[in-house]
C-alpha positions as semicolon CSV with decimal commas, in nm:
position;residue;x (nm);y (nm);z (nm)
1;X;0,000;0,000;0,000
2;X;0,291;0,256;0,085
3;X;0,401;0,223;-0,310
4;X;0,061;0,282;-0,442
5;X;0,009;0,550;-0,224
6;X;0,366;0,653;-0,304
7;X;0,281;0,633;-0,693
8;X;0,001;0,812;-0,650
9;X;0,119;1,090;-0,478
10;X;0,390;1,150;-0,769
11;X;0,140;1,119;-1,077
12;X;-0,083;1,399;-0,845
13;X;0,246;1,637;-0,807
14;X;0,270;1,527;-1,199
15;X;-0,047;1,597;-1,356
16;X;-0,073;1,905;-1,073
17;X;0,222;2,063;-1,286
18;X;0,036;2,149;-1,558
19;X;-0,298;2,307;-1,440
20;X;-0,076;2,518;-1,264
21;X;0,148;2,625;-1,593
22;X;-0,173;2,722;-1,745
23;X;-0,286;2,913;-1,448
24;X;0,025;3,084;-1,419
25;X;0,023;3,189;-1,798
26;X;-0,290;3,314;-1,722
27;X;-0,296;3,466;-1,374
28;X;0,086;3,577;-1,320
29;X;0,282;3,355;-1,073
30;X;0,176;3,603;-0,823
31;X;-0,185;3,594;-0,821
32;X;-0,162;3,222;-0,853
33;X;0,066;3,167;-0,570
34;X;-0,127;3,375;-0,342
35;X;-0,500;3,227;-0,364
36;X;-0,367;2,884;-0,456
37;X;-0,190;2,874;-0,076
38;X;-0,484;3,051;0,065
39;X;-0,745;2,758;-0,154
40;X;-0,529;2,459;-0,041
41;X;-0,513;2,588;0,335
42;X;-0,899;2,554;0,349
43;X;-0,883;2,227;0,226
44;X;-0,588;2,094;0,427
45;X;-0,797;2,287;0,749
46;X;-1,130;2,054;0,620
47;X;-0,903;1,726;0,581
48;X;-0,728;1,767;0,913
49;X;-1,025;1,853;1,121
50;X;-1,217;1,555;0,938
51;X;-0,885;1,321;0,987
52;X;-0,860;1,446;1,395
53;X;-1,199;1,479;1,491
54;X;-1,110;1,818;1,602
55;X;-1,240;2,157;1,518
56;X;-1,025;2,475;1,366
57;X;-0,940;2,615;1,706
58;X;-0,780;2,295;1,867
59;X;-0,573;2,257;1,540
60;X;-0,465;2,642;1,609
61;X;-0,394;2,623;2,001
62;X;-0,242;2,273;2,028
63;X;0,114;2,372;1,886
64;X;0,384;2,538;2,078
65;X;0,572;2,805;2,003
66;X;0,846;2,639;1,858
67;X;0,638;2,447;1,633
68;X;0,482;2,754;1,477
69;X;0,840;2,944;1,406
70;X;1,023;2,686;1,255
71;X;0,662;2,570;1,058
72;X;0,595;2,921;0,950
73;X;0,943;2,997;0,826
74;X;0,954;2,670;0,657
75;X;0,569;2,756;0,495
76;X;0,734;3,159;0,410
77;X;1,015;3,002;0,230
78;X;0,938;2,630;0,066
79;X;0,565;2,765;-0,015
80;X;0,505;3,173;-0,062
81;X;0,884;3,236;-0,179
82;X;0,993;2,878;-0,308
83;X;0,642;2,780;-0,558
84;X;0,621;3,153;-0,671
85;X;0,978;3,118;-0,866
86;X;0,904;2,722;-0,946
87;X;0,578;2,874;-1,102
88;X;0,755;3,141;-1,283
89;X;0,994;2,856;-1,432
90;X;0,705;2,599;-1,525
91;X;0,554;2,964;-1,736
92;X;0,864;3,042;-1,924
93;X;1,081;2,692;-1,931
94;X;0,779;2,433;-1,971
95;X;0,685;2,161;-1,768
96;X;0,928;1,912;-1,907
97;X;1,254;2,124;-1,787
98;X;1,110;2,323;-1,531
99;X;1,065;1,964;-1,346
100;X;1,397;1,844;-1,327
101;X;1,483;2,164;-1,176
102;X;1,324;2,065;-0,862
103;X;1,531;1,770;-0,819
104;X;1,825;2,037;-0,700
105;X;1,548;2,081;-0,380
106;X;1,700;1,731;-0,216
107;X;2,086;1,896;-0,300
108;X;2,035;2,226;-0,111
109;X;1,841;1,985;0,194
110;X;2,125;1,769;0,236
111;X;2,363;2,094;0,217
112;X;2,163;2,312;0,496
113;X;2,038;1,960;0,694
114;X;2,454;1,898;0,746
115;X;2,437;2,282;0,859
116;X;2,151;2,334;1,049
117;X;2,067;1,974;1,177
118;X;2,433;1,802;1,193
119;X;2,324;1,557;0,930
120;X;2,616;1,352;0,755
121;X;2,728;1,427;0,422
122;X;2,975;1,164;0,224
123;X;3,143;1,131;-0,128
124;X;2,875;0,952;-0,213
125;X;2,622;1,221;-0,163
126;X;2,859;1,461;-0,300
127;X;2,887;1,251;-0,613
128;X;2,505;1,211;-0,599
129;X;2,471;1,568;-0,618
130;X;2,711;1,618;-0,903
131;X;2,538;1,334;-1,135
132;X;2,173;1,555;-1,036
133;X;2,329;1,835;-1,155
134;X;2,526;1,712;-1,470
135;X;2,136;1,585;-1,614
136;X;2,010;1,932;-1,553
137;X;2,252;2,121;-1,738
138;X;2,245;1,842;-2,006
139;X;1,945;1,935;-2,077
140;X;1,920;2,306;-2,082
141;X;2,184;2,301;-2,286
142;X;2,051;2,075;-2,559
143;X;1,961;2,324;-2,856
144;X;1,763;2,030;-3,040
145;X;1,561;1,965;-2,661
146;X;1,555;2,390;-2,656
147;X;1,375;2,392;-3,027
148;X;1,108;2,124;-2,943
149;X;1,023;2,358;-2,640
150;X;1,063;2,668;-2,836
151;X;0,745;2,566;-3,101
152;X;0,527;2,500;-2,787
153;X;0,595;2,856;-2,644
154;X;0,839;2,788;-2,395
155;X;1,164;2,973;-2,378
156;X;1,531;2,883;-2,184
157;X;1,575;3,216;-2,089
158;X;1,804;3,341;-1,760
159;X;1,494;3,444;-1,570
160;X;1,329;3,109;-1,605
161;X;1,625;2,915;-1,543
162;X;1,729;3,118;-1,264
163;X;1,366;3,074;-1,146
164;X;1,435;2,685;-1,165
165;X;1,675;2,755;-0,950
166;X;1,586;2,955;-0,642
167;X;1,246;2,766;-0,655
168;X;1,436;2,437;-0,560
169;X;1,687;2,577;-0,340
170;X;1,399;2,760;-0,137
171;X;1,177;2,416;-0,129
172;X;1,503;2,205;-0,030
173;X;1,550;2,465;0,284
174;X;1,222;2,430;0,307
175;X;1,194;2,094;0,411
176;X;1,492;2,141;0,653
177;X;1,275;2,383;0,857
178;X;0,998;2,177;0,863
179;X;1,224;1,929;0,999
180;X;1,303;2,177;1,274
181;X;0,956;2,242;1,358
182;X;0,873;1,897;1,411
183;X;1,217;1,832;1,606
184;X;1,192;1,669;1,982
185;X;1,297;1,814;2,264
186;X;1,235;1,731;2,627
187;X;1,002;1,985;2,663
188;X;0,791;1,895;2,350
189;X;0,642;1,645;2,153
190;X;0,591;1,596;1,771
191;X;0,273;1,750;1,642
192;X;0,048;1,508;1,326
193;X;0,205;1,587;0,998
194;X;-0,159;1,726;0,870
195;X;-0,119;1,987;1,132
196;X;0,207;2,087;1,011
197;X;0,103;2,133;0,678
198;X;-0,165;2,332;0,791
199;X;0,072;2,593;1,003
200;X;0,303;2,617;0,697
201;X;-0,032;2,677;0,425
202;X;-0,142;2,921;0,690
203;X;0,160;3,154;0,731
204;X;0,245;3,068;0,362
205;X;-0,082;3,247;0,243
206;X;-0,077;3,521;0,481
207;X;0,297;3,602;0,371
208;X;0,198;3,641;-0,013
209;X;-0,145;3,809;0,105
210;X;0,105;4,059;0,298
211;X;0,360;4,109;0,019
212;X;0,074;4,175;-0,232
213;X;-0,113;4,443;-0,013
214;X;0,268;4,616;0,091
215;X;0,329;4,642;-0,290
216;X;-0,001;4,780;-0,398
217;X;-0,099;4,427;-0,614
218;X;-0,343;4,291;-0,369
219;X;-0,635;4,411;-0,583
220;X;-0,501;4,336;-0,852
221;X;-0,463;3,953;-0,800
222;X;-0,776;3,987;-0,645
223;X;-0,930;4,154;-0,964
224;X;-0,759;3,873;-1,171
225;X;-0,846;3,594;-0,975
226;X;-1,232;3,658;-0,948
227;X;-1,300;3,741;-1,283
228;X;-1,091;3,480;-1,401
229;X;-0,903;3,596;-1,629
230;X;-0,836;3,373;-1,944
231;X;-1,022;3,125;-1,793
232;X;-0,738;3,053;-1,593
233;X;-0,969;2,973;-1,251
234;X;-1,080;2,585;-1,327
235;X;-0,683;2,518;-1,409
236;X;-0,563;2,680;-1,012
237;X;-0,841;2,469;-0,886
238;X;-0,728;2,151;-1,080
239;X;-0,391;2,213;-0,987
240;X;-0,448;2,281;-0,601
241;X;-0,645;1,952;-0,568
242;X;-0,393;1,755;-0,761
243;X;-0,086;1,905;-0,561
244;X;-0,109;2,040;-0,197
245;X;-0,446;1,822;-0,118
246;X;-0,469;1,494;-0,327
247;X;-0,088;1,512;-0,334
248;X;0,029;1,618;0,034
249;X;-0,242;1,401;0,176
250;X;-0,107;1,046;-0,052
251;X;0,238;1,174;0,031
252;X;0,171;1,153;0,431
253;X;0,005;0,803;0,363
254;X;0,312;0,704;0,166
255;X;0,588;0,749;0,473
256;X;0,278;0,593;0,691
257;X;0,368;0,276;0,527
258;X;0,693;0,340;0,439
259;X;1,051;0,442;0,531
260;X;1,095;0,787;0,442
261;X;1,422;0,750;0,184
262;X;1,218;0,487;0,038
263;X;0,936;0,757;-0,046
264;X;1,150;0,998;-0,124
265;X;1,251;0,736;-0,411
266;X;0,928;0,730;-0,551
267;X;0,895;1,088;-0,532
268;X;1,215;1,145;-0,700
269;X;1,056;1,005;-1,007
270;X;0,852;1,273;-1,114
271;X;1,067;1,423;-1,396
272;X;0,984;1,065;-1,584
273;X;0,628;1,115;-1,523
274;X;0,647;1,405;-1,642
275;X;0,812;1,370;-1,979
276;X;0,538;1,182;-2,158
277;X;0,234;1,361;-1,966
278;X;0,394;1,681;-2,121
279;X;0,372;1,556;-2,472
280;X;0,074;1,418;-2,397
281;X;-0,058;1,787;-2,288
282;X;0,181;2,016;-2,511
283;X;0,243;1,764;-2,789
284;X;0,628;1,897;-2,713
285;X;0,859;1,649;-2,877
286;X;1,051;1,358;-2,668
287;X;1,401;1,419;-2,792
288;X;1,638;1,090;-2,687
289;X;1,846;1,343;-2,512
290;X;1,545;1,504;-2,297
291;X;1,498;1,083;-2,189
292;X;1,863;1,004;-2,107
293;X;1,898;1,361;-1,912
294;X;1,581;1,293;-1,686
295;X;1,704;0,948;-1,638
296;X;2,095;1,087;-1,529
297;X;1,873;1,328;-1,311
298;X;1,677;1,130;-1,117
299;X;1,989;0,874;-1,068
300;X;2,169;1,150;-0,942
301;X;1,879;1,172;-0,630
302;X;1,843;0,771;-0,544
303;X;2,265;0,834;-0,481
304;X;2,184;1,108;-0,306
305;X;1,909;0,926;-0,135
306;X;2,078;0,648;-0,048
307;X;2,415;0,715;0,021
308;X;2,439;0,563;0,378
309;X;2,331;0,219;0,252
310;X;2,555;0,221;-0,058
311;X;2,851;0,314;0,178
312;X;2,748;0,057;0,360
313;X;2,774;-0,164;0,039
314;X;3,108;-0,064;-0,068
């Protein structure tokens, strides 16, 4: 059951990918990160009180402190700061390349988790991070890869490349500070997983709701959002189901049932979901190199991944 729920979870986060391109053509990353956090926090808030038997307030007063910094700063940077640049790069790159740049988020967690948490890093891992990297420059660099994109309206430019980028980085550190929020200590114990996804939707939301109204684009997003612009409303709602509530919820049933590296595995393989979902959506063309570069990618995490046991091997 922990690899269905496992595979299920990644062909959510797959499919979720591009609902959300089209709502970000549409809406603007912005406006589409900002309701999209604030849409999937009433539906975690609906699942979690449903999965507790609890109402709103207990899931609001039962964390400490410490839970809610470490939660909120994880929600502030994986969710309002992190999606908003991975949605910028799924607009401009395409689904197809803007996926494998997420596979850099496990790199920059093992980096700041050896940091932050005193978690072990090895050659292995090193090397692990190398071979992720080496796939995703192979294939931003392949011209014939960069013309099949080009036809479907998707461009390798430095912002959406760069956007790649800090999006992964920001979702890697992300997951570090969740880590710290649910960390034991003798003074506390660890709060349901649910409720932690419901702290980091809730600050996660409020942050972009904040940033919007500070730089005068509150109404705007607001405007765009309700009148739904290019039809882009039905493709935020697909998305949000798909992703942080069909896919969050399967992903916390996965690591129920399973150890969490061998999730993460699973997970890992979303790039090769991906790749034929995007020509089935975008009729963009599978280029042998796009294959082999996914494939080098998503190698490049199960080292990473697994580096203990293959140590251990060796």
């Amino acid at each position: 059951m922990g690899i269905i729920y496992a595979l299920i979870t990644t062909l959510c986060w797959s499919f979720g990918i591009f609902p959300f391109t089209e709502a970000a053509k549409r809406f603007g990353s912005a406006a589409l990160n900002q309701y999209r956090l604030f849409l999937g926090w009433i539906f975690i808030t609906i699942i979690a009180c449903i999965s507790y038997g609890i109402n709103p307030v207990a899931l609001a007063i039962s964390p400490t402190a410490h839970n809610y910094f470490y939660l909120a700063l994880s929600g502030i940077v994986g969710f309002t700061i992190g999606d908003f640049f991975t949605f910028n790069s799924f607009k401009m790159l395409g689904p197809k390349l803007a996926s494998i740049y997420t596979c850099i988020a496990p790199c920059a967690a093992l980096i700041l988790g050896a940091l932050i948490l005193n978690e072990k890093i090895n050659l292995i891992g090193i090397f692990g991070m190398l071979v992720t990297i080496g796939g995703i420059i192979w294939l931003t660099l392949s011209k014939k890869d960069a013309v099949a994109a080009e036809i479907k309206g998707f461009v390798r430019n430095k912002v959406g490349i760069v956007s790649g980028f800090i999006g992964a980085l920001c979702q890697g550190s992300g997951l570090v500070l969740s880590k710290l929020g649910f960390q034991k200590t003798t003074e506390l114990t660890e709060i349901p997983t649910l409720q932690a996804v419901w702290i980091r939707l809730l600050f996660a939301f409020s942050a972009a709701m904040l940033v919007a109204f500070f730089t005068k684009t509150f109404m705007k997003h607001t405007t765009i959002v309700f009148t739904n612009q290019n039809k882009g409303l039905k493709f935020m709602l697909a998305g949000t189901i798909l992703g942080p509530v069909c896919g969050v919820s399967c992903s916390l049933l996965a690591i129920s049932h399973l150890k969490v590296a061998e999730a993460q595995t699973i997970f890992a393989t979303l790039p090769i979901f991906v790749l034929p979902l995007n020509y089935l959506f975008y009729k963009e063309k599978i280029t042998t190199t796009s294959v082999f570069a996914c494939l080098t990618t998503v190698l490049g995490v199960f080292i990473l991944i697994w580096r203990d046991t293959i140590v251990q091997w060796i």
